[in-house]
Residue frames as a rotation matrix with the C-alpha (Angstrom) as fourth column:
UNK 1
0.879 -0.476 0.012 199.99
-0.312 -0.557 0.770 4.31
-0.360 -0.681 -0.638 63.40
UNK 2
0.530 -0.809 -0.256 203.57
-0.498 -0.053 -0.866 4.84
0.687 0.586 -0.430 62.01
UNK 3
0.953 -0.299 -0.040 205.79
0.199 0.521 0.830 2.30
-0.228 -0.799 0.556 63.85
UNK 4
0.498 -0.805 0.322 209.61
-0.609 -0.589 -0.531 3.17
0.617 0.068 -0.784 64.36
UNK 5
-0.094 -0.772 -0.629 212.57
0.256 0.592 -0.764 1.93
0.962 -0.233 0.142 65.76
UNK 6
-0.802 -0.128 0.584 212.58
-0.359 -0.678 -0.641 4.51
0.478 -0.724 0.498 68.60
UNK 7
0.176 0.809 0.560 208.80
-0.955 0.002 0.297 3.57
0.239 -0.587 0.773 69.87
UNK 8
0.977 0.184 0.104 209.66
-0.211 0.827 0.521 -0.14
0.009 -0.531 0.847 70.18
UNK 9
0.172 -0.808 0.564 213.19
-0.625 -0.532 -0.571 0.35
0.761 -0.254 -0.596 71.44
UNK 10
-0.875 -0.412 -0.255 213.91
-0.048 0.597 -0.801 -2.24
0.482 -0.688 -0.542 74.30
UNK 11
0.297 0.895 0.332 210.30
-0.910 0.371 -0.186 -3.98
-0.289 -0.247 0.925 74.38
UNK 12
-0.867 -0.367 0.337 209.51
-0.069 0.758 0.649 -7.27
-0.493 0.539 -0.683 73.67
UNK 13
-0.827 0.535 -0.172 207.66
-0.154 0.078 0.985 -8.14
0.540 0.842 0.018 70.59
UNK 14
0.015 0.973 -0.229 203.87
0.910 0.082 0.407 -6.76
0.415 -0.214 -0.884 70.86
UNK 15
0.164 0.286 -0.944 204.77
0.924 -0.380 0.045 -3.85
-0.345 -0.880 -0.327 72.60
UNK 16
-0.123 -0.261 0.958 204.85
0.653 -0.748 -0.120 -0.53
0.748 0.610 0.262 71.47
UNK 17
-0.528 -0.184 -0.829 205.73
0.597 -0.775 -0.208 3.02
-0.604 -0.605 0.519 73.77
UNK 18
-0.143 0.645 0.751 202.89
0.680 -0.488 0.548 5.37
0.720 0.589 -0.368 73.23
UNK 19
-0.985 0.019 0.171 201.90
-0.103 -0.862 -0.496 8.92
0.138 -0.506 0.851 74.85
UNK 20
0.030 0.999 0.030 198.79
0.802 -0.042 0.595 9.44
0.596 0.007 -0.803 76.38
UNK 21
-0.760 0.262 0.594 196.83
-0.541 -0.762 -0.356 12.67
0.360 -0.592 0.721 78.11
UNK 22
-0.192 0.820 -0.539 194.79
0.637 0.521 0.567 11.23
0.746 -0.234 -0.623 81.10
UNK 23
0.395 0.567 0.723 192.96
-0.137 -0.742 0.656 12.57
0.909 -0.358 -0.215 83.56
UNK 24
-0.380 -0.875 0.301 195.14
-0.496 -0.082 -0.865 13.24
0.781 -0.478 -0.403 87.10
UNK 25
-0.137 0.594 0.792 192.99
-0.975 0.061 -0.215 11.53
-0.176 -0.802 0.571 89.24
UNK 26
0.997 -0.062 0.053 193.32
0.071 0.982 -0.178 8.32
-0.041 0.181 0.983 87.19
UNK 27
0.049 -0.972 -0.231 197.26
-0.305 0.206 -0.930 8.61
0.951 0.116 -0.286 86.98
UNK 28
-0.228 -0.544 0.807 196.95
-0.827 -0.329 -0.456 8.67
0.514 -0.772 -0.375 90.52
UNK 29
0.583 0.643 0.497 194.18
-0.700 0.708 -0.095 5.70
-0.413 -0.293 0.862 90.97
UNK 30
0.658 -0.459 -0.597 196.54
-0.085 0.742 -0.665 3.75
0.748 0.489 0.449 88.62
UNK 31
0.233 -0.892 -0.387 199.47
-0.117 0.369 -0.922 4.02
0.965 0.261 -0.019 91.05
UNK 32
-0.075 0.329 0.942 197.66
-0.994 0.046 -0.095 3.36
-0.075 -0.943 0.323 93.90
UNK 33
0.814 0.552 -0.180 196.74
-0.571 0.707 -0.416 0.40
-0.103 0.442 0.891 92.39
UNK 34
0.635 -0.771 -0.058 199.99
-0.114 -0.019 -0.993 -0.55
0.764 0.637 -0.100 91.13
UNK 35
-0.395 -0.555 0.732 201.72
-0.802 -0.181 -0.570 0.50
0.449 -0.812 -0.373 94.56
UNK 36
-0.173 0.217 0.961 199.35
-0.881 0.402 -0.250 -1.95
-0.441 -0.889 0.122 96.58
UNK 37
0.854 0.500 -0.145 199.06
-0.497 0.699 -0.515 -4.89
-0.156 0.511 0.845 94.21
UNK 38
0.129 -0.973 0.191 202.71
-0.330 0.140 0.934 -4.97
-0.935 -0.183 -0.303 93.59
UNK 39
0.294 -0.112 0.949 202.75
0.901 0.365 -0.236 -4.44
-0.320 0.924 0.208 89.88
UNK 40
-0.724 -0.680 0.114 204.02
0.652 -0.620 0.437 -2.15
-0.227 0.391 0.892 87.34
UNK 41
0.233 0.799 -0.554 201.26
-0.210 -0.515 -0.831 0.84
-0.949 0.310 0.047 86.37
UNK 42
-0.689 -0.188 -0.700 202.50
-0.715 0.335 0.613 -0.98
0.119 0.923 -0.365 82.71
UNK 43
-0.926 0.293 -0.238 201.00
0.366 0.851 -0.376 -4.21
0.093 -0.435 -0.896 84.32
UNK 44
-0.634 0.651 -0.418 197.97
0.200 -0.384 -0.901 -2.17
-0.747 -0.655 0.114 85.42
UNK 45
-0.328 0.247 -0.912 197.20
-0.701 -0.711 0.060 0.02
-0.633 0.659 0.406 82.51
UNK 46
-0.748 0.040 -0.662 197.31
-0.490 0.640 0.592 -3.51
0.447 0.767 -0.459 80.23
UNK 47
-0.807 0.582 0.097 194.85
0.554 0.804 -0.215 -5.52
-0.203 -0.120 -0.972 82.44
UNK 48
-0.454 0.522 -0.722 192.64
-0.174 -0.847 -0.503 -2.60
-0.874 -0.103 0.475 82.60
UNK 49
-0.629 -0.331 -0.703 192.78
-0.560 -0.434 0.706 -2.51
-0.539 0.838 0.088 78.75
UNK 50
-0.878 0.198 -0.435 192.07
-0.092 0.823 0.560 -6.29
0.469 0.532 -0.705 78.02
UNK 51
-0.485 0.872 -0.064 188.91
0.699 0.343 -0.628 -6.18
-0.526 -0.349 -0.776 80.46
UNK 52
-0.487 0.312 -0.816 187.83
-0.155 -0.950 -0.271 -3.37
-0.860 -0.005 0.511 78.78
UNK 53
-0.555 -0.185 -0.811 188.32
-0.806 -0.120 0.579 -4.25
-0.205 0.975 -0.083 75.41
UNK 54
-0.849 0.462 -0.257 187.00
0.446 0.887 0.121 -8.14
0.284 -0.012 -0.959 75.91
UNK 55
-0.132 0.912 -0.389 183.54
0.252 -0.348 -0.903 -6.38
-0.959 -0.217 -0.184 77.21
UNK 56
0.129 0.419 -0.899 183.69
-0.394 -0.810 -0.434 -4.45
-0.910 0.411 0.061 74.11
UNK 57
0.563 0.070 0.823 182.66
0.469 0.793 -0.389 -5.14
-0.680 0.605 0.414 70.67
UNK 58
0.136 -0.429 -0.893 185.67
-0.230 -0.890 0.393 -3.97
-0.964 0.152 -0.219 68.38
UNK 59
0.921 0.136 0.365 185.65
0.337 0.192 -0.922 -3.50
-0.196 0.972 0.131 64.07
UNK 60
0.168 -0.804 0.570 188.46
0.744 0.483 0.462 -3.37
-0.647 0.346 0.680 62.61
UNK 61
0.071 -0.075 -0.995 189.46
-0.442 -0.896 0.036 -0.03
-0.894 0.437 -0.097 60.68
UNK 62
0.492 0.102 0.864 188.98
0.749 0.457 -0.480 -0.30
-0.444 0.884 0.149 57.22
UNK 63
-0.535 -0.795 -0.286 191.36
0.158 -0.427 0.890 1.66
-0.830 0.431 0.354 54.76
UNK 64
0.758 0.470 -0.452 190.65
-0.050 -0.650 -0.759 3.75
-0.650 0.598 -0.469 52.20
């Protein structure tokens, strides 16, 4: 993925601004979440991620 100025714009380092298409029924489960936890649906979206990802085994992309 091409990184730019514009996608990590006012982050801090690690963070990158990406698009996604989810399903409406999880946008909404996310900021339910979010709303009653008292976090950001940023905050959400990232723990999600890391349990996810720690469960899963992940390979590294190799280049061509």
């Amino acid at each position: 993925m091409a990184m730019n100025s514009t996608s990590q714009k006012g982050l801090q380092d690690g963070w990158i601004r990406a698009t996604f298409i989810l399903r409406k029924v999880y946008l909404e489960n996310l900021k339910a979440l979010a709303y009653w936890e008292r976090k950001k649906i940023k905050e959400v979206v990232d723990e999600a991620l890391r349990l996810y990802l720690r469960r899963r085994k992940t390979r590294t992309k190799i280049s061509n």
